[in-house]
C-alpha positions in Angstrom: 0.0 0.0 0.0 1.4 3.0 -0.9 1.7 6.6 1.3 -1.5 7.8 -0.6 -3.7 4.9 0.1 -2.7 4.1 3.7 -3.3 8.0 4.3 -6.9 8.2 2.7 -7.7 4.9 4.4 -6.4 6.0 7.8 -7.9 9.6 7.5 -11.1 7.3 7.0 -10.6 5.4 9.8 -10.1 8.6 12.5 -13.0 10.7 11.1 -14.9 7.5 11.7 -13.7 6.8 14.9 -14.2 10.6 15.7 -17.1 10.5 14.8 -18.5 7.7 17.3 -16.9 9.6 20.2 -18.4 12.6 19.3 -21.6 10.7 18.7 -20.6 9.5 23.0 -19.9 13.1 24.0 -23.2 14.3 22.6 -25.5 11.1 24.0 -23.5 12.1 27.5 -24.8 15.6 26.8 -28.3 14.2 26.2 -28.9 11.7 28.8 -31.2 9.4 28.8 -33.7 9.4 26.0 -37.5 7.6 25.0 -37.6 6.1 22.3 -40.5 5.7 20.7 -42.7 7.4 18.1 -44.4 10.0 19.8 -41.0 11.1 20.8 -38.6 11.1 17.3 -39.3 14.8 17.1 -38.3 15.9 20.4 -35.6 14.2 20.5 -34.5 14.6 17.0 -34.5 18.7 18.0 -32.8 18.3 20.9 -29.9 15.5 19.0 -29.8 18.5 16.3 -29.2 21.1 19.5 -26.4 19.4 20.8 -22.4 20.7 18.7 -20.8 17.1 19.6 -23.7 15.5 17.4 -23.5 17.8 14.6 -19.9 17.2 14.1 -20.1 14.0 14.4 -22.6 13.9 11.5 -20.3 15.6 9.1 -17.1 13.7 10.6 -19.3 10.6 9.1 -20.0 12.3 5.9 -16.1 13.7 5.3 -15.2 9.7 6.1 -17.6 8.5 3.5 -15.7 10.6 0.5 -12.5 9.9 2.2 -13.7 6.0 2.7 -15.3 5.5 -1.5 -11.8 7.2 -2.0 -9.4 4.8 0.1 -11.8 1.7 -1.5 -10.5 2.9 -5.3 -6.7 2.4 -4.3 -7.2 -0.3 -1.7 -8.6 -3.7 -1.7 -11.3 -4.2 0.4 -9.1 -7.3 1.7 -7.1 -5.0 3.2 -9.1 -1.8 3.9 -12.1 -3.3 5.9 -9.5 -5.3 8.5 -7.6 -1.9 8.7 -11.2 -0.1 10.1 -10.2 -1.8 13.4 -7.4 0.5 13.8 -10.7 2.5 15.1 -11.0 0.5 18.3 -7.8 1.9 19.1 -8.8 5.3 18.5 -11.9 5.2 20.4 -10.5 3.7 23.2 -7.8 6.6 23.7 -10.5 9.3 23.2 -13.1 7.6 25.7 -10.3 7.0 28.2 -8.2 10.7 28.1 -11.5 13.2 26.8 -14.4 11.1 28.2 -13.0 9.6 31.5 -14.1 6.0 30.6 -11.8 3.1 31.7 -10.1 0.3 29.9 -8.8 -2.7 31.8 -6.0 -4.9 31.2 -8.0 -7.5 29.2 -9.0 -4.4 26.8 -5.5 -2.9 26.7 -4.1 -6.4 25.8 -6.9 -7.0 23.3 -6.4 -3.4 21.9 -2.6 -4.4 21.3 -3.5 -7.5 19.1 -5.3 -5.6 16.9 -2.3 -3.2 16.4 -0.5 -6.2 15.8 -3.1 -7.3 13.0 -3.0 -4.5 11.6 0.3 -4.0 11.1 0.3 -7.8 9.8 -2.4 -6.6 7.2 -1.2 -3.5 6.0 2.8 -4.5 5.4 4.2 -4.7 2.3 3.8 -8.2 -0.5 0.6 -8.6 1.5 
């Protein structure tokens, strides 16, 4: 894979992840929510309040153009395994801006993918 590719597919891969922790911070801002029909509007409005959700929405969109164009230089083979550098990603944010906690069974788990990864994206692969 060359520089171009693994850029596009990693810039995919942290809007992505960005995106879901955003999508945290704003459901942390929210609270609990009802679900239910007589309740999609209200809660809709108050989702569409809230700045973590609305960048999260366009971190989503920015990764979809960034995504299509990492999937026209990269095989899917490759691309899809390399989404789980996300994992990683999130579990930083959550632990250092969202004051979640990890424990060793994640941190170990967390490192295998790293090593997958790395496995995946090498060159002659």
């Amino acid at each position: 894979m060359n520089a171009l590719s693994f850029a596009l597919v990693l810039t995919g891969v942290v809007l992505n992840a960005l995106a879901q922790s955003l999508l945290k911070a704003g459901t942390n801002r929210l609270g609990p929510v009802e679900f239910s029909l007589g309740q999609a509007w209200p809660v809709a409005l108050r989702v569409m309040s809230e700045w973590p959700f609305l960048v999260g929405f366009a971190c989503y969109g920015v990764s979809l153009v960034v995504w299509i164009a990492a999937l026209t230089r990269v095989p899917v083979t490759i691309a899809y395994p390399m989404l789980s550098i996300g994992y990683v990603i999130n579990a930083l944010i959550a632990r250092f801006w969202l004051g979640e906690t990890l424990g060793l069974n994640g941190w170990l788990g967390i490192a295998l993918i790293g090593v997958g990864v790395a496995l995946i994206a090498r060159p002659g692969t």
